[in-house]
C-alpha positions as a printed Julia matrix, in Angstrom:
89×3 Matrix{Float64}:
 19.94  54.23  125.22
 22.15  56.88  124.29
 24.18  57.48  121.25
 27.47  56.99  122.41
 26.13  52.97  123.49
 24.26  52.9   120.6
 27.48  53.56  118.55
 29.43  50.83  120.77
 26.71  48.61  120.39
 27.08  48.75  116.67
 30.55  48.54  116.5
 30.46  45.4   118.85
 27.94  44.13  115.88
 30.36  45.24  113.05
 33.56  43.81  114.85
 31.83  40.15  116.0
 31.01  39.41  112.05
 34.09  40.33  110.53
 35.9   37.97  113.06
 32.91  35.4   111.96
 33.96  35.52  108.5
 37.54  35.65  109.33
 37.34  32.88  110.97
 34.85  31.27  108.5
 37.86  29.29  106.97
 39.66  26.08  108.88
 42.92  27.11  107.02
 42.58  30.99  107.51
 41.83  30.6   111.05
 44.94  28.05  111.5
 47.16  30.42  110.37
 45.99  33.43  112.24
 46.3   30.85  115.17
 49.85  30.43  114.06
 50.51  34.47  113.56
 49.3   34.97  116.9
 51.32  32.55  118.51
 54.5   33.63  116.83
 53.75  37.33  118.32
 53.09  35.98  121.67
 56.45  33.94  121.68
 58.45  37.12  120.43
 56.71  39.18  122.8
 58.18  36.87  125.45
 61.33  36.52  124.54
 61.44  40.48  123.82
 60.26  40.85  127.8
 63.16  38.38  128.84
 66.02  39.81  127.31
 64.26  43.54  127.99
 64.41  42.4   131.81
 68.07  40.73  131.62
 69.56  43.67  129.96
 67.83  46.42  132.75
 68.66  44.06  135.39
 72.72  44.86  134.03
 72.18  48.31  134.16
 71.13  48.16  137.35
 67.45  49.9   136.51
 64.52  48.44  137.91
 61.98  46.8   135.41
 58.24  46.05  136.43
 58.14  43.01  137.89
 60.27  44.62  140.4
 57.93  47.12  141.07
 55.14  44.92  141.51
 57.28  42.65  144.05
 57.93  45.46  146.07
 54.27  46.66  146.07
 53.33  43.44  147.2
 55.68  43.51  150.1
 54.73  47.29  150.85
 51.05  45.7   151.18
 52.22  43.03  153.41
 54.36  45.81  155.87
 50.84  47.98  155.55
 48.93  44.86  156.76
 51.13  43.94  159.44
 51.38  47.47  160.51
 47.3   48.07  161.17
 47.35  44.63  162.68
 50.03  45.98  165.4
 48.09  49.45  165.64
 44.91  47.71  166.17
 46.59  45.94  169.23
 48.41  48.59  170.43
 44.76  50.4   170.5
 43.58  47.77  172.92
 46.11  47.45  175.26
């Protein structure tokens, strides 16, 4: 095993028992629960009006660039599929 793992190993270790002890407490936990959900809902809404307010600037946000991967993938597909017959005729 080599140092680097070794090191990651140990910090795995280090990181699992604080969360343990964080955790330790019904109440402490709870609210950390509660922190983390409030992030997670303001993260969302951040994304939302993020997207709404590209979207009226007429710049593309992610999503749209994952759609149109997607349908790039699907035209790639289709496109081998036709090449493969046009091969056999």
């Amino acid at each position: 095993m080599g140092l680097s793992s070794r090191l990651k190993q140990e910090a795995m270790g280090l990181t699992q028992k604080a969360m343990e002890k964080l955790f330790a407490d019904e109440q402490r936990a709870a609210k950390i629960a509660s922190a983390l959900g409030s992030v997670q809902r303001g993260k969302e809404a951040f994304d939302k009006g993020q997207h709404e307010v590209m979207h009226q600037l007429n710049l593309a946000v992610k999503s749209d660039f994952k759609e149109l991967g997607k349908k790039l993938s699907v035209i790639k597909r289709r496109l081998r599929d036709l090449d493969a017959k046009l091969s056999d005729l």
